[in-house]
C-alpha positions in Angstrom: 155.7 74.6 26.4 156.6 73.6 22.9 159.5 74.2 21.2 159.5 75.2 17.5 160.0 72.6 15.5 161.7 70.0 18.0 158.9 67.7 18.0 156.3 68.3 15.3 158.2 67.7 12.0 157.2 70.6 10.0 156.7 70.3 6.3 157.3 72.8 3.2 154.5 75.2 2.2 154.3 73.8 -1.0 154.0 70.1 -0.4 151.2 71.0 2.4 149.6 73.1 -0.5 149.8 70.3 -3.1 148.5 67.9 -0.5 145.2 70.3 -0.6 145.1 70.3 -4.5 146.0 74.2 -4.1 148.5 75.9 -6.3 151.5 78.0 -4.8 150.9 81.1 -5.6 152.7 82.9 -3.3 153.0 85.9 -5.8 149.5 87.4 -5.2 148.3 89.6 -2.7 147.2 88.4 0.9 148.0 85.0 0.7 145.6 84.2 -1.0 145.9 80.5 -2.6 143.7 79.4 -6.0 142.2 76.6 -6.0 142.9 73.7 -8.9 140.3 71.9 -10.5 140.4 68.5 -8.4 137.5 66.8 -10.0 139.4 63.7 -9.8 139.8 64.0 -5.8 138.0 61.0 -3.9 135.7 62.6 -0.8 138.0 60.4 1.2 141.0 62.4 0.2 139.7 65.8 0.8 138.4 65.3 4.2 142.1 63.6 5.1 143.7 66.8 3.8 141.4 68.8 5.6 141.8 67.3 9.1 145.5 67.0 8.6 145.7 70.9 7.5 143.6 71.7 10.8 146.2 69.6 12.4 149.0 72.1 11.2 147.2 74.8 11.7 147.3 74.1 15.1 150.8 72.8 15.5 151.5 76.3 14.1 149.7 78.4 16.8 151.4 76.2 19.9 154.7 76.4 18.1 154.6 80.2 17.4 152.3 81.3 20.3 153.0 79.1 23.0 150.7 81.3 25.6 147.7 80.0 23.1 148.4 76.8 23.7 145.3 75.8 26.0 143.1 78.0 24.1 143.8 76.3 20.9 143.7 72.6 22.3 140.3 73.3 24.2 139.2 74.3 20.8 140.6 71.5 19.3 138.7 69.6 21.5 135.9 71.3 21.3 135.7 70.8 17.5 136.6 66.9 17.8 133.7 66.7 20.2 131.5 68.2 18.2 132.5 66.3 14.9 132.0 63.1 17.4 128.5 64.2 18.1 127.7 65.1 14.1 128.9 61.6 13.4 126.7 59.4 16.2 124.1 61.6 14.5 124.4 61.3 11.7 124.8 57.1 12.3 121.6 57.6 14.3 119.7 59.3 11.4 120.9 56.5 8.7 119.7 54.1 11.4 116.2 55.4 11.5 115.7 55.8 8.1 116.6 52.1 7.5 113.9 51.2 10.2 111.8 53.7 8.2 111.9 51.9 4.8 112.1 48.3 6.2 108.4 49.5 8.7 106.9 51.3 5.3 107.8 47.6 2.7 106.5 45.4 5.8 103.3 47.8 6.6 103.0 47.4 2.5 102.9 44.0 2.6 101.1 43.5 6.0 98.0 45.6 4.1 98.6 43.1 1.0 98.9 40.1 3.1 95.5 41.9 5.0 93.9 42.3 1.8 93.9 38.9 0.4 92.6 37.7 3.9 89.8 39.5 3.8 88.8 38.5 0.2 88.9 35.0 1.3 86.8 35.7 4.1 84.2 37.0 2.0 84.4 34.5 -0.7 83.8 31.5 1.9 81.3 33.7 3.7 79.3 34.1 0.4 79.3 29.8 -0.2 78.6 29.3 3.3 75.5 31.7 2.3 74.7 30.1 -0.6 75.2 26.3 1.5 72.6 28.2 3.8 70.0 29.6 1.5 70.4 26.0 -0.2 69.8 23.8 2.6 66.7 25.7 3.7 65.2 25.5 0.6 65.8 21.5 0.3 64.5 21.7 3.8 61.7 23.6 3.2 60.9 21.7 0.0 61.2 17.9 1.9 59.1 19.4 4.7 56.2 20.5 1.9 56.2 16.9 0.7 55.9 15.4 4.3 52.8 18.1 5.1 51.0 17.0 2.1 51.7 13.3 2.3 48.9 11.3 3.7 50.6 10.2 7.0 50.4 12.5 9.9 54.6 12.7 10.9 55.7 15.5 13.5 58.4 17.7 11.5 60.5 19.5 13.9 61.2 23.0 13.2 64.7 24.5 12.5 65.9 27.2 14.7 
């Protein structure tokens, strides 16, 4: 399928390993890399080295192991389909919890908005009270003087 090297250029252990902020330490046993203290790394550039390593990785097993070719790529695809879906999530999850915050400061300020409408409301309902309770007492005062005036008048009464 793929022929070693022809068309992937292939790059040195050691600058793939600096590219992951790993030391060469080809010395100890297994393989084994150690890691360097990479406090000054952005996010950005970690994930970059990470997907590009992956990328190797894979150009590696096609190269060497032609026969797991297929195999590797459907789990290539696999994983970008996945990451795809993490992502939409993870946009869809930011999403809501915007709408969440921006429903909770407009429910806050609806019941605010609520509250000083109701105080209102009961502060004209109180003087239209008090207008009341005043009236019929000026009423009830001018219709005394009429009933014990001399002159028979017809006082109508109020509802």
């Amino acid at each position: 399928m793929y022929s070693s090297g022809s068309e992937f250029p292939q790059r040195s252990p050691k600058r793939k390993l600096a590219s992951l902020g790993k030391e060469d330490t080809s010395g100890t046993s297994g393989g084994q890399h150690a890691k360097t203290p990479s406090a000054s790394k952005k996010p950005m550039e970690v994930a970059a080295a990470t997907a590009h390593s992956l990328t190797d990785e894979m150009r590696q097993i096609i190269c060497k192991i032609p026969h797991y070719a297929s195999t590797a790529i459907g789990l290539l695809d696999l994983y970008l389909c996945l990451w795809e879906c993490y992502v939409i999530h993870s946009a869809h999850r930011i999403r809501l919890e915007e709408e969440h915050r921006l429903l909770h400061k407009f429910t806050t300020w609806l019941e605010s908005e609520d509250q000083q409408r109701r105080q209102v409301c009961d502060n004209r309902e109180t003087l239209l009270w008090d207008r009341r309770q005043a009236y019929l007492a000026v009423h009830q005062g001018v219709l005394e003087v009429l009933q014990s005036s001399e002159r028979p008048c017809r006082v109508a009464e109020l509802p």
